[in-house]
C-alpha positions, 0 to 999 in steps of 0.5 A, a space after each residue: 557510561 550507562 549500561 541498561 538491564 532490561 527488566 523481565 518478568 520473574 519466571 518462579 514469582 512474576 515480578 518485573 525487575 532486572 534478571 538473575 540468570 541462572 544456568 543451572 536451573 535454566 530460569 530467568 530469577 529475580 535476586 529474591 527467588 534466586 536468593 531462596 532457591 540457592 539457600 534451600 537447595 541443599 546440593 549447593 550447600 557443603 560444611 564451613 571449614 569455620 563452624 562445621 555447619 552445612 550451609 552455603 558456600 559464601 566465600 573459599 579460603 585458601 580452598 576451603 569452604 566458608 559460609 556467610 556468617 564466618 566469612 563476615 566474622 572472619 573480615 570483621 578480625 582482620 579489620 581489627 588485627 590491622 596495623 594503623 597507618 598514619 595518613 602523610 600529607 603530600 609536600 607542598 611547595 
């Protein structure tokens, strides 16, 4: 099934495109804007429990705070620290 998102124009840049809407700022916001208002509003932004730099938040963990650059950071460890499974071929009669 199809869903269809009505394109609309941005209310801060007036490109037509598929909507973010924001509830806290009341705005139709294409991704960029939205993107651009979220990194520079600095109310939204709190110290990463990893790197201790204000920034913001991507992602909790465990209830803390991480930003966007740990989070990768942190996925990219686990990746690695995980154990190898082998593939098993379904018996075949």
């Amino acid at each position: 099934m199809l869903f269809l998102v009505k394109m609309r124009p941005c209310d801060k840049c007036g490109n037509f495109c598929r909507p973010i809407y924001s509830e806290r700022y009341g705005l139709c916001l294409c991704r960029s804007c939205y993107n651009k208002k979220v990194y520079n509003d600095v109310s939204l932004h709190e110290h990463c429990s990893i790197c201790g730099k204000l920034k913001p938040v991507n992602a909790r963990t465990n209830g803390r705070p991480v930003c966007g650059i740990c989070q990768k950071k942190e996925k990219a460890l686990n990746l690695r620290e995980r154990p190898q499974t082998k593939k098993i071929k379904p018996n075949t009669f």
